[in-house]
C-alpha positions in Angstrom: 156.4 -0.9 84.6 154.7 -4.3 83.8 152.3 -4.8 80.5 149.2 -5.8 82.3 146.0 -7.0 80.1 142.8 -6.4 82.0 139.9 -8.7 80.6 136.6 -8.0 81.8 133.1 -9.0 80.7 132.2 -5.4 79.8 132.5 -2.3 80.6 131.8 -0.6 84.0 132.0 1.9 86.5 134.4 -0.7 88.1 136.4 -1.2 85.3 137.3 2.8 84.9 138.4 2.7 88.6 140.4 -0.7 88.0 142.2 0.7 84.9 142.4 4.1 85.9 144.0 3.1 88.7 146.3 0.6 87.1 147.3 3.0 84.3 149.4 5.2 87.2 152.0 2.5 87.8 151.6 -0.1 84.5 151.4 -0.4 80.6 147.8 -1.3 80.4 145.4 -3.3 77.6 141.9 -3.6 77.9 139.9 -6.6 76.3 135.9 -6.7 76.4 134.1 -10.0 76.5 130.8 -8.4 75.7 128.8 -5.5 75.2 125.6 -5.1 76.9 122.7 -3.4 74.9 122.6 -0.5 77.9 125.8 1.8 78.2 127.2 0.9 81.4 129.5 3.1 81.9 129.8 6.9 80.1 133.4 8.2 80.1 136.1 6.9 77.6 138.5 4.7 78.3 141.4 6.3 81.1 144.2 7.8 79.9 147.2 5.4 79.3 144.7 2.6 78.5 145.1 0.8 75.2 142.0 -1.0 73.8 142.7 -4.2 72.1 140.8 -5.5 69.0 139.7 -8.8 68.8 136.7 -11.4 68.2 134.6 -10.6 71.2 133.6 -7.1 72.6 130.4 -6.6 70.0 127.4 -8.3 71.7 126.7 -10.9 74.2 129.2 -13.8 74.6 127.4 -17.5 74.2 128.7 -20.8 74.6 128.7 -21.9 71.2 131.3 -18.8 71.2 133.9 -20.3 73.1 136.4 -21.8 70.5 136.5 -18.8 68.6 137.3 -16.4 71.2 139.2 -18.8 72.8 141.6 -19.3 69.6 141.5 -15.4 69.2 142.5 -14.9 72.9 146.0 -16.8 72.5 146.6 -14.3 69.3 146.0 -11.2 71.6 148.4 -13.1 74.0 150.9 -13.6 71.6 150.7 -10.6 70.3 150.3 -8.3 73.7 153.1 -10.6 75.4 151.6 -9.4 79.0 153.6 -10.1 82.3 150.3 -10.5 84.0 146.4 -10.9 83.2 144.0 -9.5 85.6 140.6 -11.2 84.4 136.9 -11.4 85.7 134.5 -13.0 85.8 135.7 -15.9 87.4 133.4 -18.4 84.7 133.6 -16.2 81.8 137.0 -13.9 81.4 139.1 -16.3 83.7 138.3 -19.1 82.6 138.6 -18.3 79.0 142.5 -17.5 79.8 142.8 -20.1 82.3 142.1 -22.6 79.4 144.4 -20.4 77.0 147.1 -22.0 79.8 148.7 -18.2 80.0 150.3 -17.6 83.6 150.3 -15.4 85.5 146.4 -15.2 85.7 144.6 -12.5 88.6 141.1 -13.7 88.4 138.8 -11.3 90.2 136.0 -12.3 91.4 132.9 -10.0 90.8 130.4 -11.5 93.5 128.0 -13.1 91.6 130.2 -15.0 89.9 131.0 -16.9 93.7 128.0 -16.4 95.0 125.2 -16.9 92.1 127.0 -18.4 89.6 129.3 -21.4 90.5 126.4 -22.9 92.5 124.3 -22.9 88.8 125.0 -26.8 87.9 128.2 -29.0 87.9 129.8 -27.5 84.4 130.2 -24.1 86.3 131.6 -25.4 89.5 133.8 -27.2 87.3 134.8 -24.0 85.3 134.9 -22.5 88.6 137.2 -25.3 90.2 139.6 -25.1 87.2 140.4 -21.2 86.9 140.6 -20.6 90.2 143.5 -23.6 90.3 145.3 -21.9 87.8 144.9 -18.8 89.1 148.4 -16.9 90.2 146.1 -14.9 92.5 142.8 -14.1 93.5 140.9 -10.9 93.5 137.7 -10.6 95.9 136.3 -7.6 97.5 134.9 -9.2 100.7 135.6 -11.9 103.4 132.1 -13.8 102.0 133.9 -14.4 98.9 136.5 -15.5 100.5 135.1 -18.2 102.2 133.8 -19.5 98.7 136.7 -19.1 96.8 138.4 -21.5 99.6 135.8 -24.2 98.3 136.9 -23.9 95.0 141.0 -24.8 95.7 142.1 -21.4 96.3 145.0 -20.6 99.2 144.5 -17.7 101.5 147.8 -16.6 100.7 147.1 -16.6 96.9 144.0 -14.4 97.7 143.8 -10.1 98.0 140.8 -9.4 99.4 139.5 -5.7 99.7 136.8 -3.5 99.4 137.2 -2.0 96.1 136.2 1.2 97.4 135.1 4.6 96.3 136.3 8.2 95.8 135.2 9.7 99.1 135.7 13.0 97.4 133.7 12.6 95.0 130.8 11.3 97.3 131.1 13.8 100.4 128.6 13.5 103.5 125.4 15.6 103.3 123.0 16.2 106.2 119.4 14.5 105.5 116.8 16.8 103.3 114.8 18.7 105.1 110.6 19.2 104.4 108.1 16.9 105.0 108.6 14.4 102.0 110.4 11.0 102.9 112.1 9.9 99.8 113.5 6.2 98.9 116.6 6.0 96.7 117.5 3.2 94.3 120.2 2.8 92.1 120.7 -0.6 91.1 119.5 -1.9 87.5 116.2 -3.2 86.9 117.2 -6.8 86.6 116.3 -9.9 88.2 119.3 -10.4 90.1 118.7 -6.1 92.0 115.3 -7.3 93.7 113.6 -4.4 92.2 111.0 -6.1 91.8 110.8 -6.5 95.6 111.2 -2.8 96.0 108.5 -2.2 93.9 105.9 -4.2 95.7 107.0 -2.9 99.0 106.7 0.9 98.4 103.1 0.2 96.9 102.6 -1.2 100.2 104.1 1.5 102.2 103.1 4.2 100.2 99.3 3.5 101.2 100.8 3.9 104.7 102.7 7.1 104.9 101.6 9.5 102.4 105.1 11.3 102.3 106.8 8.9 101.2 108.3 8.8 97.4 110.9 6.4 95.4 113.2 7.6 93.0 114.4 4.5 91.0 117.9 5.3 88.7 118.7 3.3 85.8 116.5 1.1 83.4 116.6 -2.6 82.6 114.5 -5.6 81.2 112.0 -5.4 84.2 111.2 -1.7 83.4 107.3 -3.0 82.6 106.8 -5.0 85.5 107.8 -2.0 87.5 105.4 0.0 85.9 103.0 -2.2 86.5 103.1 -3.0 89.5 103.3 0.7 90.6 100.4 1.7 88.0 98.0 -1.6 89.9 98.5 0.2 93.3 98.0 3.4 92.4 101.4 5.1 93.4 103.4 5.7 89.8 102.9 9.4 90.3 105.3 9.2 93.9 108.1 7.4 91.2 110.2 8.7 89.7 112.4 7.6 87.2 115.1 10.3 86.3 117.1 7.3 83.8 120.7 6.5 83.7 122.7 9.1 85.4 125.9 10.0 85.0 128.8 9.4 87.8 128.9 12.8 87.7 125.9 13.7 88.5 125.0 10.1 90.9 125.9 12.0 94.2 123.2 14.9 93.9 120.6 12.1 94.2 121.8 10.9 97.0 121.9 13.9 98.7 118.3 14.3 97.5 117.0 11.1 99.3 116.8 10.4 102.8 117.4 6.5 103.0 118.8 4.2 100.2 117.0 0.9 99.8 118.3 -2.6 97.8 116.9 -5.7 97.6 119.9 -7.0 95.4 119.6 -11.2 96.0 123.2 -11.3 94.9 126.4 -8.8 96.1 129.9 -8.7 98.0 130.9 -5.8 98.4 128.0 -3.3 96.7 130.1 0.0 95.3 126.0 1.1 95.4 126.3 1.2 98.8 129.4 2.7 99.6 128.4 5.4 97.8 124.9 6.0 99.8 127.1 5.5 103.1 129.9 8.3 102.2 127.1 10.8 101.2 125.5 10.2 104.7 122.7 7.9 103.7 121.7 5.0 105.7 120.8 2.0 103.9 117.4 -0.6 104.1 119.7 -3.6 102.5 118.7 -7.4 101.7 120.3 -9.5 104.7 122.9 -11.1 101.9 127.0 -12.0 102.3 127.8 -8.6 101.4 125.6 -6.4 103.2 126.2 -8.1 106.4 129.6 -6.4 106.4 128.5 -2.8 105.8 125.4 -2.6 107.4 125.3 -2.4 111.5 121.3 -3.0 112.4 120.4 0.3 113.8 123.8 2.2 113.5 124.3 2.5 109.9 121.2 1.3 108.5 118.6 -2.3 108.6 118.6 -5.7 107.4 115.7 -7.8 105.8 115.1 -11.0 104.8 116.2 -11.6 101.4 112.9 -11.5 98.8 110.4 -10.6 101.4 108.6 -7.1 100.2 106.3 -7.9 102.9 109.4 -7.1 105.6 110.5 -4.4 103.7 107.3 -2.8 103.4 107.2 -2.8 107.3 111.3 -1.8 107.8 110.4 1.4 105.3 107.1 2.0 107.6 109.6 1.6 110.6 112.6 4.2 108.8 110.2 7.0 108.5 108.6 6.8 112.3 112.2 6.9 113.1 113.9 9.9 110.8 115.1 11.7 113.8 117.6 8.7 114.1 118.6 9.2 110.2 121.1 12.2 111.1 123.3 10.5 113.5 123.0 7.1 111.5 124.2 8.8 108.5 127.0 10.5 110.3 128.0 6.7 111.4 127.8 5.6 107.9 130.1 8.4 106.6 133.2 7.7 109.0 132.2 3.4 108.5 133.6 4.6 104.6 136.2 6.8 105.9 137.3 4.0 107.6 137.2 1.1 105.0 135.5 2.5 101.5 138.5 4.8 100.9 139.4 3.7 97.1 142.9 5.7 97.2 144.2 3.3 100.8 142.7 0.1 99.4 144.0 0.0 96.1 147.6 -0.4 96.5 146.9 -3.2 98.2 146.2 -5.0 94.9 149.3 -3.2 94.0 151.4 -4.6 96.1 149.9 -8.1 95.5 150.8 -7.6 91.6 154.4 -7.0 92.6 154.8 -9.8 94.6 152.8 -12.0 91.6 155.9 -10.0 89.1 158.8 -10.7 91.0 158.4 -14.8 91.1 157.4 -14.9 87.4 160.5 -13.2 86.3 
């Protein structure tokens, strides 16, 4: 059993499945880089999980930040004495321990970090450049990120790539809802980076096209007045719905409520969103992005648009409902594409076996 610290940039859904998972074979420390003003995730730490205390974990992390979490970062180390720190994001967690000079460093790549980030301005393809060269090994959950991360230094064979996966249990298939009413699911947060915005504008188009049709958008964020707003203008807020942040717990009983899931995310790898609307039988209407492109079969699981055009979108949702008496078998198609590769409890212990292989050289 090693002493593994696991520093992420908050706390996530992702994060209980990491440590959770983690806690069944490894001594396990969990630091927080920040703490966003919205809950993220709802149940307590995982058993076996220790939290450590230190200078960062209250609020949002800025740059003018850095020395003082860096210096408090080589006190946890000192005092933790890990055989191995799994961090992400690859600019902000990473690279804070890359420049701490500890090793052996797993960076794990969240997506954005690849995708969005590192292609920002020369300081964070720097920071990108330099963690992932002193990076052990590197975590990435599709081939997309991959590619990128080979950009930035990093070996294939220093690389574990994997979907992170889902608990197909918890997310089992459900035929489409029956009655009349066509209903749109979202799940994403109402940031900048989900699209919503997009969504929003294409519903109020499609909506004055097929009067069945209704959204249901889960979660909150900081564009929660444009939403409104936008949905208010065309005349359709009373086919939204908003039930708020849901638990994991209850997340499945919406999907089963909804007859296509929808994301205009301009930023993903491999979306656990997704997943989750494939297991439970849902086809998806997905932005054409890396990720997507490796879940979603045009026609067989689910549609592709262009990236930022509501304008497409508005016609593909048009398109989905003329064509419900496809949903059934397409959802059935999505379910066994996540029995196949979404399966959290097969894909896991590949990381596993990449941490052993990291362990045995160190020592």
């Amino acid at each position: 059993m090693a002493r593994i610290l696991y520093f992420s940039r908050d706390y996530t859904t992702h994060d209980h499945r990491f440590l959770s998972a983690l806690a069944t074979e490894h001594q396990v420390y969990f630091l927080r880089l920040e703490k966003h003003p919205r809950q993220l995730e709802d149940r307590p730490l995982p058993p076996g999980v220790t939290i450590v205390p230190w200078a960062g974990g209250a609020g949002a992390a800025r740059l003018s930040d850095g020395p003082r979490l860096l210096g408090d970062l080589r006190r946890v180390l000192r005092q933790v004495q890990p055989d191995l720190v799994q961090a992400g994001p690859i600019q902000r967690s990473a690279f804070l321990v890359a420049l701490s000079g500890f090793t052996p460093l797993a960076s794990m790549s969240w997506g954005y970090d690849l995708i969005h980030d590192a292609r920002r301005n020369f300081l964070w393809r720097w920071a990108t450049r330099f963690t992932l060269r002193r990076s052990r090994l590197m975590i990435g959950d599709c081939q997309a990120i991959r590619a990128l991360a080979r950009q930035y230094g990093m070996r294939d064979e220093d690389m574990v790539i994997f979907p992170w996966g889902i608990d197909l249990e918890q997310f089992p298939y459900a035929p489409p809802p029956d009655g009349a009413a066509f209903t749109l699911l979202s799940t994403r947060s109402w940031e900048p980076i989900y699209g919503v915005d997009v969504i929003a504008q294409a519903f109020a188009s499609a909506a004055r096209q097929v009067p069945e049709l209704h959204l249901v958008m889960l979660g909150g964020g900081s564009q929660a007045n444009l939403l409104r707003t936008i949905f208010s203008q065309a005349g359709v807020l009373d086919r939204v719905h908003f039930p708020g942040q849901v638990s994991q717990a209850d997340l499945p009983r919406f999907h089963r409520m909804a007859n296509l899931y929808i994301s205009a995310s301009h930023s993903d790898g491999t979306s656990i969103s997704l997943l989750e609307a494939l297991a439970t039988g849902r086809p998806a209407l997905v932005s054409d992005i890396y990720g997507n492109r490796e879940w979603v079969r045009p026609a067989e699981t689910g549609w592709l648009f262009p990236d930022g055009d509501a304008g497409a979108l508005s016609q593909a949702i048009v398109e989905a409902v003329h064509q419900r008496q496809k949903l059934l078998d397409m959802g059935r198609a999505a379910r066994r594409l996540a029995e196949e590769r979404a399966d959290w409890r097969k894909n896991f212990p590949v990381l596993l076996n990449a941490y052993r292989s990291v362990l045995s050289v160190a020592q």
